[in-house]
MIDREN-965799 format. One record per residue (C-alpha): residue number from 1; residue in three letters; y, z, x. Coordinates in steps of 0.02 Angstrom, whole numbers. Example, Ala and Ser with C-alpha at 12.3 -4.5 7.8 and 13.67 -1.06 7.14 Angstrom:
   num   residu    north       up     east
     1      ALA     -225      390      615
     2      SER      -53      357      684
//
This chain:
   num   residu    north       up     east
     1      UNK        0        0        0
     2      UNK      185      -57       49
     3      UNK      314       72       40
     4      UNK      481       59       92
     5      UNK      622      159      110
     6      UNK      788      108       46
     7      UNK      853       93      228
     8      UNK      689      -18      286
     9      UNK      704     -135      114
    10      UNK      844     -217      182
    11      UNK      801     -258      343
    12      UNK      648     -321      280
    13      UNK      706     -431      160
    14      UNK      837     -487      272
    15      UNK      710     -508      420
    16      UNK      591     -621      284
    17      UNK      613     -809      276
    18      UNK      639     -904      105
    19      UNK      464     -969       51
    20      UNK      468    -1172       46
    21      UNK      496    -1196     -142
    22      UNK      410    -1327     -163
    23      UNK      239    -1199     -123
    24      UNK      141    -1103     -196
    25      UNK       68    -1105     -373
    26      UNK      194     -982     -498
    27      UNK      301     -849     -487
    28      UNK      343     -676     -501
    29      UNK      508     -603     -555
    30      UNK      595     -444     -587
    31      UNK      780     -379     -611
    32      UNK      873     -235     -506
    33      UNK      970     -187     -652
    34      UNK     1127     -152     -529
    35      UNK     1277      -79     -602
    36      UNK     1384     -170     -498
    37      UNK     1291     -339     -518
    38      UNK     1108     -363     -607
    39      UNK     1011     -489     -485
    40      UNK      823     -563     -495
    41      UNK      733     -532     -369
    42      UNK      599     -693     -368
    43      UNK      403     -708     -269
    44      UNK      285     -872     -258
    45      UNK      147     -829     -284
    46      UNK      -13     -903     -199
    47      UNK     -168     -958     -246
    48      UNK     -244     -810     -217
    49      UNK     -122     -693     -344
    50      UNK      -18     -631     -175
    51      UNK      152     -631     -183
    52      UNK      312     -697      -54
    53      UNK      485     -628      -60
    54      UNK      569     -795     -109
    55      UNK      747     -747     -144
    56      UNK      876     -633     -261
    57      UNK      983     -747     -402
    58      UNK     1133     -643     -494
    59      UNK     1126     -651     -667
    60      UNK     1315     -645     -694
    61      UNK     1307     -503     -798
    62      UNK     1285     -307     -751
    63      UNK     1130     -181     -763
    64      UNK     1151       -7     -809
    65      UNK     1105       63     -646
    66      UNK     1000      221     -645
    67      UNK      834      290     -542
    68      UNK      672      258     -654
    69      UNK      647      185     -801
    70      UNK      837      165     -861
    71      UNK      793       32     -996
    72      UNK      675      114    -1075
    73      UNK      589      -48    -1116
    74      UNK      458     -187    -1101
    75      UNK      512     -366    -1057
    76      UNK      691     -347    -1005
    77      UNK      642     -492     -921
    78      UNK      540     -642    -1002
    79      UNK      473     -850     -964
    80      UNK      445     -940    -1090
    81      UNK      274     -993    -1138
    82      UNK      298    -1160    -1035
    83      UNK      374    -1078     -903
    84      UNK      529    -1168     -898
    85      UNK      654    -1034     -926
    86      UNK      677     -854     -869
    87      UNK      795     -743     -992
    88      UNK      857     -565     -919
    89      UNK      968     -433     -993
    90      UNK     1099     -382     -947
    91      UNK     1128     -189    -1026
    92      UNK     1288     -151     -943
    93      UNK     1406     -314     -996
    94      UNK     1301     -321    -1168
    95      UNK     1224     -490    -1124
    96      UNK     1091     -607    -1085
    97      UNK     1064     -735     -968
    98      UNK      955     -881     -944
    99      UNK      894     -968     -796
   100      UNK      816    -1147     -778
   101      UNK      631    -1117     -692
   102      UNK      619    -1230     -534
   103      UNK      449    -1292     -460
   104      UNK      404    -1153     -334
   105      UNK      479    -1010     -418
   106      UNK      659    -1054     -390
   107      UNK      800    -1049     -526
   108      UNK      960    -1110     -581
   109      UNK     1068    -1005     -688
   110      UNK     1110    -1089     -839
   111      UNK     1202     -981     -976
   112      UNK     1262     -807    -1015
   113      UNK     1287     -742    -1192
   114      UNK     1344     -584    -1256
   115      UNK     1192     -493    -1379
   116      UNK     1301     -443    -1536
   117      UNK     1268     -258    -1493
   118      UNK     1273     -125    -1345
   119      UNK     1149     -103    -1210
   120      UNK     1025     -242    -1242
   121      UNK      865     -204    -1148
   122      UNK      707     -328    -1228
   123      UNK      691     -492    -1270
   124      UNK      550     -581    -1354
   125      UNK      507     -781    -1373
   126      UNK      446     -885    -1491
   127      UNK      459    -1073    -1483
   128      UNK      653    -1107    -1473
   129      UNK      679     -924    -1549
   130      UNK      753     -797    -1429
   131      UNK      769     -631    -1493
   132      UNK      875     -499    -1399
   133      UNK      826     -294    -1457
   134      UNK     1008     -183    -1421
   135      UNK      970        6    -1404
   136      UNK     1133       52    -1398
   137      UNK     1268      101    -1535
   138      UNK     1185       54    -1713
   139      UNK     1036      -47    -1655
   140      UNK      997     -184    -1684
   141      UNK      902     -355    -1643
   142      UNK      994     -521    -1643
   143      UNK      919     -703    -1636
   144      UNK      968     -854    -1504
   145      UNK      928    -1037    -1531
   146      UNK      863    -1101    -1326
   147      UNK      939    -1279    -1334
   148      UNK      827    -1404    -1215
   149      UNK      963    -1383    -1065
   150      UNK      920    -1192    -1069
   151      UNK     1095    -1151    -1152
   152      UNK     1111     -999    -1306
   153      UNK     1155    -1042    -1465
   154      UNK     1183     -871    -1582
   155      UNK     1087     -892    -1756
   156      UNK     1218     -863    -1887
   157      UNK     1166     -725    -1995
   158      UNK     1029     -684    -1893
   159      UNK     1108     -489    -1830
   160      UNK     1008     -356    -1900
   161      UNK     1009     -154    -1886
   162      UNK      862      -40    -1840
   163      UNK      829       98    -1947
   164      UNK      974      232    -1892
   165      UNK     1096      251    -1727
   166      UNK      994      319    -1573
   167      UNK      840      252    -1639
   168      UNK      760      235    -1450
   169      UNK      715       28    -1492
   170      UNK      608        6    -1359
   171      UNK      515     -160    -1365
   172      UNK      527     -317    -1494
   173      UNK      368     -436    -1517
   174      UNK      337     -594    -1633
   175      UNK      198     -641    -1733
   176      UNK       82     -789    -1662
   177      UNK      125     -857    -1842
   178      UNK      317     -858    -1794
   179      UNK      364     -747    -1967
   180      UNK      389     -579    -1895
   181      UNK      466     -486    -1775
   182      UNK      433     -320    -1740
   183      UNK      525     -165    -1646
   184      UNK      475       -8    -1592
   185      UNK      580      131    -1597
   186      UNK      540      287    -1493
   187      UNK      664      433    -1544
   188      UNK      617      408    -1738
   189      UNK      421      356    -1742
   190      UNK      462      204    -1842
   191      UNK      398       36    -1837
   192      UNK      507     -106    -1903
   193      UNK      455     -281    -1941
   194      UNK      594     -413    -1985
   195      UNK      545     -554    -2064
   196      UNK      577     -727    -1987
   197      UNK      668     -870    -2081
   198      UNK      610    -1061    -2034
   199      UNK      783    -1063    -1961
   200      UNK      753     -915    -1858
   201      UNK      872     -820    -1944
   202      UNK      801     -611    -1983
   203      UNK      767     -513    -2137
   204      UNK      812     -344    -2159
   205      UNK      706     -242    -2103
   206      UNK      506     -168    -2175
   207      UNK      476        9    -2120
   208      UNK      298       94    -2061
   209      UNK      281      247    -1984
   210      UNK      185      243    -1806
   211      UNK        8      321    -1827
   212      UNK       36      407    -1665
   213      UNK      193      510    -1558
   214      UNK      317      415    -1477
   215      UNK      273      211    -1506
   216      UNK      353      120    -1358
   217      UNK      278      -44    -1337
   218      UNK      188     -176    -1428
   219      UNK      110     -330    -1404
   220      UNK       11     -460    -1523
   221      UNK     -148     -534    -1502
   222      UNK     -169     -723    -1546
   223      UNK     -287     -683    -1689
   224      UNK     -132     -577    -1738
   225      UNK     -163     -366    -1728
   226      UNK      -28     -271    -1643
   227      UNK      -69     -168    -1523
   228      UNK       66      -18    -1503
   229      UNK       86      100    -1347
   230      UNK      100      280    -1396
   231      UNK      173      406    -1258
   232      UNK      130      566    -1357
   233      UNK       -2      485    -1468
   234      UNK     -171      541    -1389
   235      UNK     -268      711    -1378
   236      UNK     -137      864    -1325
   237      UNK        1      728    -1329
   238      UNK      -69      614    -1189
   239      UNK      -55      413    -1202
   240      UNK     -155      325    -1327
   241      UNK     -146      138    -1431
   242      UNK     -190      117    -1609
   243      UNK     -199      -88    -1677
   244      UNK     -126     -147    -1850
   245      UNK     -127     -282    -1970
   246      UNK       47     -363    -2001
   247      UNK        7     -375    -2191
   248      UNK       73     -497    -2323
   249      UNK      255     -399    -2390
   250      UNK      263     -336    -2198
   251      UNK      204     -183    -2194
   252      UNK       66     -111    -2079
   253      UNK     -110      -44    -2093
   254      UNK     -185       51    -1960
   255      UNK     -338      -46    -1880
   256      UNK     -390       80    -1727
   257      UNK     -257      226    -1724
   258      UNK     -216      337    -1598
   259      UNK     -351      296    -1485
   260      UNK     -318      420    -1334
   261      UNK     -298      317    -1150
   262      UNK     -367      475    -1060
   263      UNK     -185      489     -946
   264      UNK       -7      535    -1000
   265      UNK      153      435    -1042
   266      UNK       46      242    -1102
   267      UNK      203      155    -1135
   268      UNK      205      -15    -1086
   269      UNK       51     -128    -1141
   270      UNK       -3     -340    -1145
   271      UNK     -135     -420    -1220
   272      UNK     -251     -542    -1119
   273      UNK     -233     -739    -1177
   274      UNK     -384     -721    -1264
   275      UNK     -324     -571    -1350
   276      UNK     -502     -477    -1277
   277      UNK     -410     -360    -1213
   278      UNK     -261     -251    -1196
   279      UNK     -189     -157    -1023
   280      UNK      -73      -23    -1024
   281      UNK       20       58     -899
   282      UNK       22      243     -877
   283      UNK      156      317     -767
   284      UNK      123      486     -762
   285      UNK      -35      454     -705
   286      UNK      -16      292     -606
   287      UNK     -141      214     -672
   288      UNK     -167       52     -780
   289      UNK     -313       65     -902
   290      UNK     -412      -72     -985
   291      UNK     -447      -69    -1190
   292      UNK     -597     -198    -1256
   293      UNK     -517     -284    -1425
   294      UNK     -633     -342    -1569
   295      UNK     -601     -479    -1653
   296      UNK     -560     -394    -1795
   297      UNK     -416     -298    -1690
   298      UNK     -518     -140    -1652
   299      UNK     -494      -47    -1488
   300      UNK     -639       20    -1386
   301      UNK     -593      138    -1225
   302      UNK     -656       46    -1067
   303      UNK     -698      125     -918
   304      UNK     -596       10     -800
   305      UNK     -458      101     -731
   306      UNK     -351       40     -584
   307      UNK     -229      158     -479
   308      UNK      -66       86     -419
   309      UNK       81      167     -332
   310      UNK      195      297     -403
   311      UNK      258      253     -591
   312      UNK      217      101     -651
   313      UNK      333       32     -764
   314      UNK      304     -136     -861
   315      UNK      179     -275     -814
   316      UNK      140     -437     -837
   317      UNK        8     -560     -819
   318      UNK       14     -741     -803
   319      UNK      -20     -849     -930
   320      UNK     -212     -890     -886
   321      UNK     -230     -716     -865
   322      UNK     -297     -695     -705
   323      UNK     -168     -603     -607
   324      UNK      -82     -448     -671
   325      UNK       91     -365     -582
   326      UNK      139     -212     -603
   327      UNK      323     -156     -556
   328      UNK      300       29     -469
   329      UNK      468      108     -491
   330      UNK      410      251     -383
   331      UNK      353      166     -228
   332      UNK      468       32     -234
   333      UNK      349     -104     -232
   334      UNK      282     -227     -370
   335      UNK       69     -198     -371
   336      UNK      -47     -338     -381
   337      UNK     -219     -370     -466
   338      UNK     -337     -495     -506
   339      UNK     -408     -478     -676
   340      UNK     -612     -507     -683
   341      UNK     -721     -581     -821
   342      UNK     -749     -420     -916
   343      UNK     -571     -346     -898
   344      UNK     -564     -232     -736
   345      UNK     -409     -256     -622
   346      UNK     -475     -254     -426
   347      UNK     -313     -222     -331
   348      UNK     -272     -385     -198
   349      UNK     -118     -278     -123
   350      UNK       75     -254     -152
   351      UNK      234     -302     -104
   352      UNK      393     -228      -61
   353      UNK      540     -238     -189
   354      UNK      674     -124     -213
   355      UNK      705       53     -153
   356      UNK      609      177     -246
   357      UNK      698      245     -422
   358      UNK      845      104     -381
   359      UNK      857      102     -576
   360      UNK      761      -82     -575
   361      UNK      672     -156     -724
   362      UNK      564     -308     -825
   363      UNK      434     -433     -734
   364      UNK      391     -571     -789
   365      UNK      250     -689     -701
   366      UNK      188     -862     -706
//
């Protein structure tokens, strides 16, 4: 395992070469979240799931700033499913910006658009549909048509509130069917689904309470359960993820519920392309655990457990689902994993990436 110390980073990074762009076969990327300017800090990544410093690219906008886990979030920073464009938020100027994907990992900034809220901090995709979650003040989540040069176009109409102030939205996920979006809010134990217009613009929202303490994340399978992270929803308040059905006026029924990880704080959790399974990452423990899905959406504990450094944060896999990343906030370094046949992570190494609780947030991999 990599670790280095703030005063080492930058030497490093200084002392690295760019990577040839036109190398490698995807990407990794991940945001600092800087107060006085939010950057991306981008990787190639190799054939063998390994990752290369390739460069930092300032989003225009600012972070918050903090030590670890500022956000409070999953996907801060997000590709879309063709890998074309990267979208990051930007919490302190209340925007988001959008970068054009470059063979190689490389990117191009193309647009920067304020959120229609305060402190915006998750963003989720859906063919053209970009949808921006804003913790701050009221609320709320707002919609963005993605034109095809990359540029953000604000759906009229589309602005709408979570279910009080200081709600604790934490993560926003749509439907594989395109109708729903759904936010998780933290501080109240509420799950809200907004319905989704053909022109992308959101309903008001459909309330459910969380079957378990403390929903943070979610995530949808294609065959379309959610699967929610629950910090305090396990046995003597340790992590655990319970699966729902999205029903027909919106609401949800509990598939698997509270079904306990075995470590404290699950909070941030993807599903596998196949929607087999689910990994969530556990940052009290430092430890990302595997969960077999049915095809019915029920969870079954597996016994595949993989130990990364201190406090992992969000992760991400890449869209064949054969490498996962995991950004450890407390070691400074982003953790790296190939993903086997029946689930289990076996650890291929780690890279340095920012100084350890420097506030940074999101990944995003291709």
């Amino acid at each position: 395992m990599l670790v280095l110390l703030p005063a080492t980073f930058a030497a490093a990074v200084q002392a690295q070469p760019q990577a040839d762009p036109s190398a490698g076969l995807g990407a990794v990327y991940t945001a600092t979240n800087g107060v006085d300017g939010n950057q991306v800090v981008a990787y190639r990544r190799a054939a063998d799931g390994t990752l290369t410093y390739l460069r930092t690219y300032p989003t225009g906008g600012r972070g918050s700033g903090g030590t670890v886990d500022p956000l409070q979030s999953q996907h801060s920073v997000l590709l879309s499913d063709d890998d074309r464009w990267l979208f990051v938020v930007n919490s302190g100027t209340g925007d988001v910006s959008s970068f054009a994907v470059h063979p190689g990992g490389g990117l191009t900034l193309v647009d920067r658009e304020p959120t229609h809220g305060g402190f915006p901090n998750a963003l989720a995709l859906r063919g053209r549909f970009l949808y921006v979650l804003n913790a701050g003040g009221a609320g709320s989540a707002s919609g963005f048509h993605v034109s095809t040069d990359g540029t953000l176009v604000p759906i009229a109409d589309s602005t709408q509130f979570l279910s009080a102030t200081s709600a604790g939205g934490s993560s926003i996920a749509i439907s594989p069917d395109g109708t729903a979006l759904v936010a998780t809010e933290r501080l109240t134990g509420l799950i809200d689904v907004f319905p989704i217009g053909s022109d992308g613009v959101l309903g008001a929202p459909v309330l459910s309470k969380s079957n378990g303490a403390v929903p943070f994340a979610d995530s949808f399978t294609p065959q379309g359960a959610l699967v929610v992270c629950e910090a305090g929803g396990g046995p003597a308040g340790t992590g655990a993820l319970s699966t729902y059905t999205l029903d027909s006026d919106d609401t949800l029924s509990v598939i698997t519920g509270s079904l306990g990880t075995g470590f404290s704080t699950t909070c941030w959790v993807i599903t596998s392309p196949d929607g087999d399974f689910a990994f969530a990452s556990n940052p009290g423990s430092s430890e990302i655990t595997t969960d077999s899905i049915s095809d019915d959406g029920s969870l079954t504990n597996s016994s595949a457990v993989a130990s990364t450094g201190a406090a992992p944060l969000d992760i991400a896999l890449t869209g064949n689902g054969r490498y996962l990343y995991a950004l450890t906030i407390g070691s400074g370094t982003i953790s790296e994993f190939q993903v086997t046949p029946d689930g289990a992570l076996t650890a291929i190494g780690s890279v340095g990436s920012r100084p350890a609780a420097s506030g940074q947030n999101g990944i995003a991999a291709f």
